[in-house]
C-alpha positions as CSV (number, residue, x, y, z in Angstrom):
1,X,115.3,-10.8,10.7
2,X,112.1,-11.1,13.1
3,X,112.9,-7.8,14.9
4,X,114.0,-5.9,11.3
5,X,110.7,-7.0,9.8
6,X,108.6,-4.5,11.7
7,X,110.4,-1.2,11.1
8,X,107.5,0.4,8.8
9,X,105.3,-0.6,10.9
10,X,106.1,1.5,14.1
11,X,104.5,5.0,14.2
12,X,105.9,7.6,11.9
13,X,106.3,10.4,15.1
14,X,108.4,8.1,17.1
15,X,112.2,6.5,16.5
16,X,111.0,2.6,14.4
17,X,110.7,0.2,17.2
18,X,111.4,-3.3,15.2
19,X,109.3,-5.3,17.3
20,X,106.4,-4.3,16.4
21,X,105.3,-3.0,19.9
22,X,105.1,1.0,18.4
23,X,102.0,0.0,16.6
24,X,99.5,2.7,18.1
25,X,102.5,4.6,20.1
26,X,102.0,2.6,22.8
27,X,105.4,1.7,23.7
28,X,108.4,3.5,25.0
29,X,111.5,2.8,26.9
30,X,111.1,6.6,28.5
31,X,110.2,5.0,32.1
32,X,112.4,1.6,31.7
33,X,115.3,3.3,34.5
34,X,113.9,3.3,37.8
35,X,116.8,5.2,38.9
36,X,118.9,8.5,37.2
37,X,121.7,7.8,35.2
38,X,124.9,9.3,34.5
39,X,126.4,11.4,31.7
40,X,128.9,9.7,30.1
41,X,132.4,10.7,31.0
42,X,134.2,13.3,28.8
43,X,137.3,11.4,26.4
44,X,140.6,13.3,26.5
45,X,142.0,15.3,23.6
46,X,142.4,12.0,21.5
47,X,138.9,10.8,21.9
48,X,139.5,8.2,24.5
49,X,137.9,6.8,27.7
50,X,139.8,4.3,29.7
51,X,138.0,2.3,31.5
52,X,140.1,-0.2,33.6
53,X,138.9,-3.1,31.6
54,X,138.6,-1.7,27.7
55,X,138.9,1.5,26.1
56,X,137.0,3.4,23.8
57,X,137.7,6.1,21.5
58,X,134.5,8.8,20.6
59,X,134.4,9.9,16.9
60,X,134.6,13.7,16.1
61,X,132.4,14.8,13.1
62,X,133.7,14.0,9.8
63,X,135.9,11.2,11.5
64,X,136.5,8.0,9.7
65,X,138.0,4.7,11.1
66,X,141.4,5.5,9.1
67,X,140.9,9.4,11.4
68,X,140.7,7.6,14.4
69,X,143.1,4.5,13.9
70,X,146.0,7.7,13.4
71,X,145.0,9.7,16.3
72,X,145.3,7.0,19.1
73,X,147.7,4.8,17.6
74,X,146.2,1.5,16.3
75,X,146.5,-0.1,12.7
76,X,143.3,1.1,10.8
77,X,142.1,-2.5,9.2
78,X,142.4,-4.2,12.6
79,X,140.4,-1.2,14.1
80,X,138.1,-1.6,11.2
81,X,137.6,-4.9,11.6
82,X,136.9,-5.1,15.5
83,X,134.4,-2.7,14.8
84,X,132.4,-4.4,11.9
85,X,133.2,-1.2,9.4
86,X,135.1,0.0,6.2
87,X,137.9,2.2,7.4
88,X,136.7,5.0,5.2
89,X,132.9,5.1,6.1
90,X,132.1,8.6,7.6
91,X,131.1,8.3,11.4
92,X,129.0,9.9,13.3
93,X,129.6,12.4,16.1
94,X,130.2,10.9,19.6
95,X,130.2,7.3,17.9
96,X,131.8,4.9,20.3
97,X,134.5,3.1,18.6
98,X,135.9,0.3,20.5
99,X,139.9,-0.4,20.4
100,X,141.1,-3.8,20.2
101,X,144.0,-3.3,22.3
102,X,145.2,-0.5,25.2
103,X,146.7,2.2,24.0
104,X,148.5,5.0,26.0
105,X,146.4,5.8,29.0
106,X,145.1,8.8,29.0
107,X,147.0,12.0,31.1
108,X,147.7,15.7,31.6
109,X,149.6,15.1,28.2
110,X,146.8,13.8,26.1
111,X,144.3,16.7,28.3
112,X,142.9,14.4,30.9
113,X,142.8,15.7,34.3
114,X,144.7,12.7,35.7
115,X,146.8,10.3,34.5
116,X,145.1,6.5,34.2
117,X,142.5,4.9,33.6
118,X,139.1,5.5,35.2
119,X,138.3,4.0,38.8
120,X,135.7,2.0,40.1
121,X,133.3,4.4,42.1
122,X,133.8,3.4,46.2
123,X,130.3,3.0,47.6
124,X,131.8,2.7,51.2
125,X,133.7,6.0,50.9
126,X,130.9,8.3,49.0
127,X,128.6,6.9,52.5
128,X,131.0,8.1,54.9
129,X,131.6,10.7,53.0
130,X,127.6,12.0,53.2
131,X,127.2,10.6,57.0
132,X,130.4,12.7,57.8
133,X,128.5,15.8,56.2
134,X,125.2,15.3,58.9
135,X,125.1,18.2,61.1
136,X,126.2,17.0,64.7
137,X,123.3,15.7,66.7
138,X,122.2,18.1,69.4
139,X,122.9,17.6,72.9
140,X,126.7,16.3,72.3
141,X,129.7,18.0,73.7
142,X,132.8,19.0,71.6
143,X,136.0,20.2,72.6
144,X,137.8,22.2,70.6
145,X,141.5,20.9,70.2
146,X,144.7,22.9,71.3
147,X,146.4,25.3,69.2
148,X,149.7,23.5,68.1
149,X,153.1,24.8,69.3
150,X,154.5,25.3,65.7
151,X,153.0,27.0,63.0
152,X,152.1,23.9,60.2
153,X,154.2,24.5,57.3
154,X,152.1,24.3,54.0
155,X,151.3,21.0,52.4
156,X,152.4,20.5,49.0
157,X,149.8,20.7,46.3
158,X,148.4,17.0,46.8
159,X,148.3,15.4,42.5
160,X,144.4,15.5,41.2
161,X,142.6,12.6,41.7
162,X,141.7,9.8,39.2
163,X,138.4,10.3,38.0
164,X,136.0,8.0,39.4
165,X,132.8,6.1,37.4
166,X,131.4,3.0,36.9
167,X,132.7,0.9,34.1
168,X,129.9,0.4,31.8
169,X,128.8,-3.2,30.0
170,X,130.0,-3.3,26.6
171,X,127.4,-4.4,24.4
172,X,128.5,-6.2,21.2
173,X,125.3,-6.1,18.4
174,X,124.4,-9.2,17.0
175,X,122.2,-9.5,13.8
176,X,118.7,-9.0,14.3
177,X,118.9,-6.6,17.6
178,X,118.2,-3.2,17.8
179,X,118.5,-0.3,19.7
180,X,115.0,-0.9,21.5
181,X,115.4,-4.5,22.2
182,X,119.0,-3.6,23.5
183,X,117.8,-1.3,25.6
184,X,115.1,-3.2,27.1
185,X,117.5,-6.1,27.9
186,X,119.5,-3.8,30.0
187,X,116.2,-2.0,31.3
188,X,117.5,1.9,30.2
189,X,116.2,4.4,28.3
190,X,116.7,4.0,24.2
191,X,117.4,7.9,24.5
192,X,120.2,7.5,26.6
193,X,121.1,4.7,24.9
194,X,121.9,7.1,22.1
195,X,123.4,9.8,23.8
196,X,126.6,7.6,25.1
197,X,126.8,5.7,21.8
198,X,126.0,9.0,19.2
199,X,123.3,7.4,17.5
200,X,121.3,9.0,14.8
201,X,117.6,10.2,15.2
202,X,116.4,6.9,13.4
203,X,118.6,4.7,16.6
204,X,120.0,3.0,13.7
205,X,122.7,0.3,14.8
206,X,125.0,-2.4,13.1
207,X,126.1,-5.8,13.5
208,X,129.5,-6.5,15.4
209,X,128.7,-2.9,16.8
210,X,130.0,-1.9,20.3
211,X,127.7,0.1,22.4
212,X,128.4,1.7,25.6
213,X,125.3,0.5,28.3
214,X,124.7,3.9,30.3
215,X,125.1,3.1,34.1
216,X,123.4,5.0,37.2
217,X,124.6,8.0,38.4
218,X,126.8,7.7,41.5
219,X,124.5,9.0,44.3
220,X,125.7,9.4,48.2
221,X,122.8,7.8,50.1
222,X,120.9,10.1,52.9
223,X,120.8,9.5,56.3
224,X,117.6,8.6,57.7
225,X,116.6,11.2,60.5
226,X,116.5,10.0,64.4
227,X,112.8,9.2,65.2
228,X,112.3,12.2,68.0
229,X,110.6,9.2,70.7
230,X,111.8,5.5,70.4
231,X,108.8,3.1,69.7
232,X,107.9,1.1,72.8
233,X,108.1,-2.5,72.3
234,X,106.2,-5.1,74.5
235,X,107.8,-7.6,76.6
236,X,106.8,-11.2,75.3
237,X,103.3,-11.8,77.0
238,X,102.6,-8.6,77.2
239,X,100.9,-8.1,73.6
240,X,97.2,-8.0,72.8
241,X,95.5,-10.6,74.4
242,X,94.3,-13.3,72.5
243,X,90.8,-13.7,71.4
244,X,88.3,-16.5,72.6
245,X,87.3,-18.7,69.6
246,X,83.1,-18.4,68.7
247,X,83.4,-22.1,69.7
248,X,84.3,-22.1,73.3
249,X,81.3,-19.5,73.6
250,X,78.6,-21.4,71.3
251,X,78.9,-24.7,69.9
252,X,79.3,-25.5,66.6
253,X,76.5,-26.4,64.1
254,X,75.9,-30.7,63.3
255,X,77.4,-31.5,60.0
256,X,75.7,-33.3,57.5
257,X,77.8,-35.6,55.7
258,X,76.0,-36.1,52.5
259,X,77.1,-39.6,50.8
260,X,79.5,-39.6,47.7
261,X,78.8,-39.3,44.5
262,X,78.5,-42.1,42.0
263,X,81.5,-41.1,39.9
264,X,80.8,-41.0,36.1
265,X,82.6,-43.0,33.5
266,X,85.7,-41.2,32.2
267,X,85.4,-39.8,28.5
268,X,87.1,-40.7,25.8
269,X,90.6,-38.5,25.9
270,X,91.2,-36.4,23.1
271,X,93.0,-37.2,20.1
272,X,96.6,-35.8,20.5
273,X,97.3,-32.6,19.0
274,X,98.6,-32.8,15.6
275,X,102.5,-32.5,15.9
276,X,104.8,-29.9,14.0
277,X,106.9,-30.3,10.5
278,X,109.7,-31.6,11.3
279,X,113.4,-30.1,10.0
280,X,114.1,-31.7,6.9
281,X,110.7,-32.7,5.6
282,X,109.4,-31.6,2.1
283,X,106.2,-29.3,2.8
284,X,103.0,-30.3,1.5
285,X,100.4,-27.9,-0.5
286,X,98.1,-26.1,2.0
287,X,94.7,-27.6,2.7
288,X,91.7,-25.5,2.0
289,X,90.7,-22.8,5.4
290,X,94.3,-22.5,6.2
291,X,97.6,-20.4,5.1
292,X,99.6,-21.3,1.9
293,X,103.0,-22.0,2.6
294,X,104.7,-18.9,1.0
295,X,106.9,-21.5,-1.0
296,X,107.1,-25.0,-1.4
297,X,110.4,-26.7,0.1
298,X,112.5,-28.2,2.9
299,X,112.3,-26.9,6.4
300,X,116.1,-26.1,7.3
301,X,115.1,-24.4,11.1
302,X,112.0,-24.8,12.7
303,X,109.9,-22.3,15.2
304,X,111.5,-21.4,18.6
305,X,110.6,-18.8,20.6
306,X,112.5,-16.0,21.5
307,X,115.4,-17.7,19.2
308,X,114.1,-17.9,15.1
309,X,110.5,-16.2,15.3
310,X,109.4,-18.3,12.1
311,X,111.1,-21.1,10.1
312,X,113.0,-20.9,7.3
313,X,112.1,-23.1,4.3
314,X,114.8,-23.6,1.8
315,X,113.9,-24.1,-2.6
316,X,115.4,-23.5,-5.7
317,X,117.0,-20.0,-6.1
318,X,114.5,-17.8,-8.4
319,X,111.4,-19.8,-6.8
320,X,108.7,-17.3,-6.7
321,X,107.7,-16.7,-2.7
322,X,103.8,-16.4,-2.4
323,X,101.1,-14.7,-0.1
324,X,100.0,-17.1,2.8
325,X,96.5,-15.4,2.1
326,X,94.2,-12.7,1.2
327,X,95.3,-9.1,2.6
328,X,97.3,-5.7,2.2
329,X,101.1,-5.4,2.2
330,X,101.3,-3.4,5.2
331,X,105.0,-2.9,5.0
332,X,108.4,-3.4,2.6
333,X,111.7,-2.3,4.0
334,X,115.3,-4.1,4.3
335,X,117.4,-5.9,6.7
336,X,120.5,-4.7,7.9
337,X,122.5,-6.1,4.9
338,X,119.7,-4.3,2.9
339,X,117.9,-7.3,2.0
340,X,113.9,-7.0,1.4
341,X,111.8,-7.8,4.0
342,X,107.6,-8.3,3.0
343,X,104.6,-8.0,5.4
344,X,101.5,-8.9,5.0
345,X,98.5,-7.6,7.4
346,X,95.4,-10.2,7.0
347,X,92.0,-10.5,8.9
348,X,91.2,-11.1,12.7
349,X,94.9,-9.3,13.3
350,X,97.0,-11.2,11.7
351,X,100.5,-10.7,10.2
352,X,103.0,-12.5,7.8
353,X,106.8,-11.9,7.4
354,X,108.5,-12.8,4.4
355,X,112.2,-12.2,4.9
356,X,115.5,-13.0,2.5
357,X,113.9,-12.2,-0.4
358,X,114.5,-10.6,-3.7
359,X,112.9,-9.3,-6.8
360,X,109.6,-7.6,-4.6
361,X,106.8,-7.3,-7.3
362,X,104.5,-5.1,-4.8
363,X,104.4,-2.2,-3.0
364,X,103.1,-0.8,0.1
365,X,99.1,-0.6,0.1
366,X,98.7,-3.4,-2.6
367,X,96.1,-6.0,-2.1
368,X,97.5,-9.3,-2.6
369,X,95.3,-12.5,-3.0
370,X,95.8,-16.0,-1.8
371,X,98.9,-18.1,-3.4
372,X,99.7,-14.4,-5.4
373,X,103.7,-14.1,-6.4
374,X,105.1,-10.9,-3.9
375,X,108.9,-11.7,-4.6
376,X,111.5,-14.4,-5.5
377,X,114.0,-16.4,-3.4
378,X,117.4,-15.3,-3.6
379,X,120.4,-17.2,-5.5
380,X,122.9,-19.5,-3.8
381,X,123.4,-21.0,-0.2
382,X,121.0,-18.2,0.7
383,X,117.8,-19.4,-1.4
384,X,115.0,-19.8,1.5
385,X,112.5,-17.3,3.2
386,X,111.9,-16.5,6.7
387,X,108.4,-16.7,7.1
388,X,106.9,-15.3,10.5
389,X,103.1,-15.7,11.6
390,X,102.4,-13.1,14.0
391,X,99.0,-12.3,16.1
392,X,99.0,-9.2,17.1
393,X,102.4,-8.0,18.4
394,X,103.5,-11.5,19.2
395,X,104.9,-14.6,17.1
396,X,103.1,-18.0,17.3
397,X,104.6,-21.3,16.2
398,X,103.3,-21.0,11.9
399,X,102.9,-24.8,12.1
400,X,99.5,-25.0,13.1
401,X,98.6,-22.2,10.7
402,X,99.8,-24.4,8.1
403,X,98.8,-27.7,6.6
C-alpha cells in the first residue's frame, strides 16, 4: 500500500514511480546498471526459454493463459494459478509466463537451434578464448609445422552448440512492489526491466507475478597491453632517504601546562522522550497543534521502517476516515486490488496516506479542513486504514505526529 499510494503523484511525462521519488522528475533508474546488459534470449516456436533451473514461456499478442497452457503442454488452471491470473485475461506481448513444471526441452523440432536447455556462460573459456585472439608478440619465433603424409579426410559436420546465457533471477511480485522498487533492488534499468518481462508503457505489474531480472551481457575481457620498459624497483634501503625531524635541528617550544578546569555540576537529564502507541491500545482524540487521527480505533500494526510505512488502525466497518489536518487532496488512485487510496499534501511539506478505504467523498484539488470526512472504512475483517505521515519523499514514524 505505501509504495501504491504515490502513483498520481509522480510526473505526468514519465512512467508513475510509486515511491514518491518522481516528484519534480528527479529520479530515474536510466544510470542504475554500471555495466551493459543483454537482450534476452529468443523462445523457440512454442514460446519457451529453458533455462537449466525453470522455464518460461513468452506470450504472443492476443494470447491468453488457456493459449499458452495448450501450446506447451500444461493444464491451464494450474498455469493460471502459478501465475496469479484468470486463464482467460488477454496478455500482453512478450509477457513472461512462468511454468510450474518442465515441459519438453526445447530443439530443432520445436525451432531451437539446439536441443536443451540453455547453458551457463564459461567465463574461463570466453578469456582464453579473447587471449588466444592477441596478435603474437613480436620478437617470438614460430615454426611452421610439417605437411602431413595423408591427405585429412573431412570431419563430419560437428552438431550446433547449446546456446549459452546466464540464467536470470526470477523475481516473484509481492503486494506493494513495483516495477521501480524492483528494479532498484536488483540495481537495473526499469526500461529493461520491461523489455524481458513485456510490460506496458505505464510498468504496470501484479502480485504473485514472475519477472525475468535482465543479467549483463557476456563480455570477453581485453588484454592489458605489455608496458614497452619495465618499471625499476628499488632494492630495500635504497628508497628515498628519510627526512631529519624539525626537532633534531631546533628544539622544541616549553609547554605550558595550564591547570584543569573546575568541572561544572551536571544538568538535569532530559525527560525521556515520550514513547509510541502501543499495538492493541484504543487511540485517544488528538490534542490541539497536532494531527487528528484519521479515525478513532485500535492499532492492529505499528510503524516499521522499510516493512509497514504507517500503521494500521482498525474501527467499525462504515466509520467515516477523516483528514489529519488542513490541506489539498493532492492525489486519489487505487491499489492493485483497485481499492482507493487518499493523499493529502499539508504545510511545511507534509503528506498523509489514507489507504483501504471506501466510499471517497473528494476529489483531486479539493481543500479539506481539519477532522473533515474524505471516505469510509471498508466492511468486514478488512475495516481499518493505513495511514502514512510522510515528510517530503520519506515516511517517519506517525506517532509523534499524533497525540
Amino acid at each position: 500500500m505505501a509504495g501504491t499510494a504515490s502513483l498520481a503523484l509522480s510526473a505526468c511525462s514519465q512512467p508513475l514511480d510509486m515511491d514518491l521519488r518522481g516528484i519534480g522528475g528527479g529520479f530515474t533508474t536510466a544510470d542504475a546498471a554500471q555495466v551493459p546488459l543483454a537482450e534476452r534470449p529468443e523462445p523457440d516456436d512454442r514460446g519457451v526459454i529453458s533455462y537449466p533451473n525453470y522455464q518460461v514461456a513468452v506470450a504472443r499478442r492476443g494470447d491468453t493463459i488457456n493459449d499458452v497452457a495448450s501450446r506447451v503442454g500444461i493444464e491451464p488452471g494450474r498455469l493460471a494459478s502459478f501465475n496469479g491470473i484468470a486463464p482467460d485475461v488477454e496478455l500482453r506481448r512478450n509477457e513472461i509466463i512462468a511454468l510450474p513444471s518442465r515441459v519438453a526441452e526445447p530443439s530443432p523440432a520445436t525451432g531451437a537451434a539446439a536441443s536443451g536447455p540453455l547453458q551457463p556462460v564459461d567465463i574461463a573459456s570466453v578469456a582464453g578464448g579473447a587471449i588466444d585472439r592477441v596478435p603474437p608478440t613480436p620478437g617470438v619465433q614460430t615454426a611452421p609445422l610439417a605437411p602431413a603424409t595423408q591427405a585429412a579426410q573431412p570431419a563430419a559436420p560437428a552438431p550446433a552448440p547449446v546456446p549459452r546465457a546466464q540464467e536470470p533471477i526470477r523475481h516473484k511480485v509481492e503486494r506493494g512492489e513495483t516495477a521501480f522498487t524492483i528494479a532498484r533492488l536488483y540495481n537495473v534499468p526499469v526500461k529493461d526491466l520491461a523489455e524481458w518481462n513485456g510490460l506496458g508503457p505505464d510498468f504496470a505489474i501484479r502480485a504473485d507475478q514472475f519477472l525475468l531480472i535482465p543479467v549483463p551481457s557476456a563480455q570477453a575481457p581485453r588484454r592489458a597491453p605489455a608496458p614497452e620498459t619495465a618499471a625499476v624497483v628499488p632494492r630495500p634501503g635504497e628508497g628515498s632517504a628519510t627526512p631529519t625531524p624539525p626537532s633534531a635541528t631546533k628544539p622544541l617550544p616549553a609547554e605550558k601546562v595550564e591547570p584543569a578546569a573546575v568541572a561544572k555540576p551536571a544538568e538535569p537529564a532530559a525527560a525521556p522522550p515520550k514513547p509510541v502507541a502501543d499495538i492493541g491500545k484504543t487511540t485517544a482524540p488528538a490534542a490541539a497543534g497536532k494531527l487528528v487521527r484519521p479515525v478513532t480505533g485500535t492499532i492492529i500494526r505499528d510503524y516499521v521502517k522499510g516493512k509497514n510505512e504507517g500503521i494500521n488502525i482498525k474501527a467499525a466497518p462504515g466509520t467515516p476516515v477523516n483528514a489529519a489536518d488542513t490541506g489539498t487532496v493532492a492525489a486519489i488512485t487505487k491499489s492493485a486490488d483497485g481499492i482507493p487510496i487518499i493523499v493529502v499534501r499539508h504545510a511545511e511539506n507534509l503528506l498523509t496516506v489514507y489507504a483501504n478505504v471506501t466510499d471517497v467523498s473528494v476529489a483531486k484539488g479539493d481543500s479539506v479542513s481539519r477532522g473533515q470526512s474524505i471516505a469510509k472504512l471498508r466492511g468486514g475483517d478488512d475495516s481499518f486504514v493505513h495511514f502514512e505521515v510522510r515528510k517530503g519523499f520519506e515516511s517517519v514514524d506517525p506517532n509523534p505526529y499524533l497525540n
